[in-house]
C-alpha positions as CSV (number, residue, x, y, z in Angstrom):
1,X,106.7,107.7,102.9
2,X,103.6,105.9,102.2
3,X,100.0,107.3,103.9
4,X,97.3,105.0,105.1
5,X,93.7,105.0,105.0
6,X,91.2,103.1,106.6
7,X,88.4,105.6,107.7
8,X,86.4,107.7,105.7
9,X,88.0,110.7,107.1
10,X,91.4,109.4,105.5
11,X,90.1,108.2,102.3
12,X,88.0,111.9,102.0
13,X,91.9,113.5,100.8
14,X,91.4,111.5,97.7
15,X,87.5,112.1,97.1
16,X,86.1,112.1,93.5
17,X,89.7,111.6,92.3
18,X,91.0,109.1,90.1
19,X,93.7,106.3,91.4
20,X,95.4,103.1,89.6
21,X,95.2,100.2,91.7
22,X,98.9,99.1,91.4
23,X,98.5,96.1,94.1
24,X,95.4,94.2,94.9
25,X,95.8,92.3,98.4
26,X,93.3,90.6,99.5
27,X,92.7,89.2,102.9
28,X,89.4,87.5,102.7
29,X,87.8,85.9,99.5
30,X,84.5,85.1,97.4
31,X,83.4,81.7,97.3
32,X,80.0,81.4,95.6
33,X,79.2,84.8,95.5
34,X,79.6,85.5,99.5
35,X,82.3,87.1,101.0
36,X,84.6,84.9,103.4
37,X,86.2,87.1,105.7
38,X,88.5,85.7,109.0
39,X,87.4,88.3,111.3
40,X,84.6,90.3,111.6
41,X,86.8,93.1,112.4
42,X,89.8,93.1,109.8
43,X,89.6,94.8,106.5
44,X,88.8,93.0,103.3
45,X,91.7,93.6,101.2
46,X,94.3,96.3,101.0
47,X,95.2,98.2,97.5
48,X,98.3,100.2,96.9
49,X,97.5,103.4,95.0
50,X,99.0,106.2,92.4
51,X,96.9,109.3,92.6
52,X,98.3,112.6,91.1
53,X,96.6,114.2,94.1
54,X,98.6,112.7,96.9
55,X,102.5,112.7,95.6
56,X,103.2,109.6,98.4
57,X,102.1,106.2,98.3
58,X,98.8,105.1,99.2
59,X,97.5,102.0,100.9
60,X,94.2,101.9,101.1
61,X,91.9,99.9,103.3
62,X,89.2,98.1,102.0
63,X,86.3,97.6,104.5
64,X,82.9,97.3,102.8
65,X,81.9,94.2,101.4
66,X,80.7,95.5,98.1
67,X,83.6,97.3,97.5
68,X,85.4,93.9,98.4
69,X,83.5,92.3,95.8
70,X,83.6,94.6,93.0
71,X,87.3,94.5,93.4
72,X,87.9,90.8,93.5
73,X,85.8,90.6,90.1
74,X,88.2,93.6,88.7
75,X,91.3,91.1,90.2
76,X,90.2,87.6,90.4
77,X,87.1,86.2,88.8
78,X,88.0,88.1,85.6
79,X,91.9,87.7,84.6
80,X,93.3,91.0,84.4
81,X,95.0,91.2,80.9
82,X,98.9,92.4,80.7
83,X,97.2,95.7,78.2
84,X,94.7,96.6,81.5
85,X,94.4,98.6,84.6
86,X,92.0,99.0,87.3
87,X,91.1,102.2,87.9
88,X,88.9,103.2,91.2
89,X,87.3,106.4,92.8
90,X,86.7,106.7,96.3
91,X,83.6,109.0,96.6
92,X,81.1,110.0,99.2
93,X,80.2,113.3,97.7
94,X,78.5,110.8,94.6
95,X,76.0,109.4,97.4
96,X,72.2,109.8,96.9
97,X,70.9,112.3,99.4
98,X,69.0,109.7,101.3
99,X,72.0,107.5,101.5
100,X,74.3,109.9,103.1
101,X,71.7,109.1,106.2
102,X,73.5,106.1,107.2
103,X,76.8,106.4,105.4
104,X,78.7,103.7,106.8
105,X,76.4,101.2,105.4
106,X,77.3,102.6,101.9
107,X,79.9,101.3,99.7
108,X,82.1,104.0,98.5
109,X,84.6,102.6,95.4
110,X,83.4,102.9,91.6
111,X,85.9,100.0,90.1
112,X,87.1,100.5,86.0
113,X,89.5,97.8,84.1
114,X,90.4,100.4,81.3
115,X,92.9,100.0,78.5
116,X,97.0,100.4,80.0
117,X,97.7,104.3,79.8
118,X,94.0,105.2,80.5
119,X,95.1,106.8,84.1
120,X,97.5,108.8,82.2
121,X,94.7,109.9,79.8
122,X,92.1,110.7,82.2
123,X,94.0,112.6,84.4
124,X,96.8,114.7,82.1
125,X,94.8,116.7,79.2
126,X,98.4,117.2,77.8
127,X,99.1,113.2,77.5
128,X,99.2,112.3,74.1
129,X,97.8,115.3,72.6
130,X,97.6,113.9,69.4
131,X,95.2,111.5,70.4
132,X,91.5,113.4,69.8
133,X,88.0,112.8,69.6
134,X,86.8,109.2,69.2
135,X,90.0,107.9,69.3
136,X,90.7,109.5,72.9
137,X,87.7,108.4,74.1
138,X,87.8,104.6,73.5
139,X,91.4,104.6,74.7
140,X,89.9,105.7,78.1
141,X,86.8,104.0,78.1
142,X,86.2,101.3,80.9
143,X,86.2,97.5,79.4
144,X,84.1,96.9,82.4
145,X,83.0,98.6,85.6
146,X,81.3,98.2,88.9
147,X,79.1,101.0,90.5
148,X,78.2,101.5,94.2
């Protein structure tokens, strides 16, 4: 079984939560820093998620241009190395008080490339225990991220 999500009110049963982008699909593209799209209607891209929230699969709707964007950089302009992941969370409860005004304007997606294994570090305190301190924390630091 896999669960879609395209609105808001889908994507809100993953809010705040951590998910590994596992496929990248995208549907429109970037050429000189603008956003090619076929329709005006269609989504951007789709991703397929793992999220130890939701125990099915996930494929996720992207329809905001920024989020577009800030994914195609984690996926395209920047080859994605074989020891990397992206890592994203879906949040509107992170919006600025005066941006939950006009909320579908609002991007939602904060987009990591960590180090492989991160996922499994930020979201299991018991995965590799013996991993501590400083050492932890660089093994699940972003290399690079994108912010709403």
């Amino acid at each position: 079984m896999q669960q879609e999500m395209r609105k808001d009110r889908e994507w809100s049963v993953i809010d705040g939560e951590l998910c590994r982008v596992t496929e990248f699909i995208p549907m429109a593209l970037v050429q000189n820093g603008k956003v090619l799209a076929p329709t005006l209607t269609e989504p951007y891209a789709s991703v397929s998620l793992e999220c130890k929230k939701v125990s099915c699969a996930i494929k996720g709707f992207i329809c905001h241009k920024m989020d577009f964007k800030h994914l195609w950089a984690a996926f395209k302009e920047r080859p994605l190395g074989q020891n990397e992941e992206v890592i994203i969370v879906w949040s509107m409860k992170r919006l600025k008080s005066y941006a939950k005004i006009f909320p579908l304007l609002m991007p939602r997606l904060y987009v990591m490339v960590c180090p492989k294994g991160a996922f499994e570090l930020m979201t299991d305190p018991n995965w590799k225990p013996e991993l501590t301190g400083e050492a932890r924390f660089n093994a699940e630091r972003p290399i690079v991220q994108w912010q709403p």
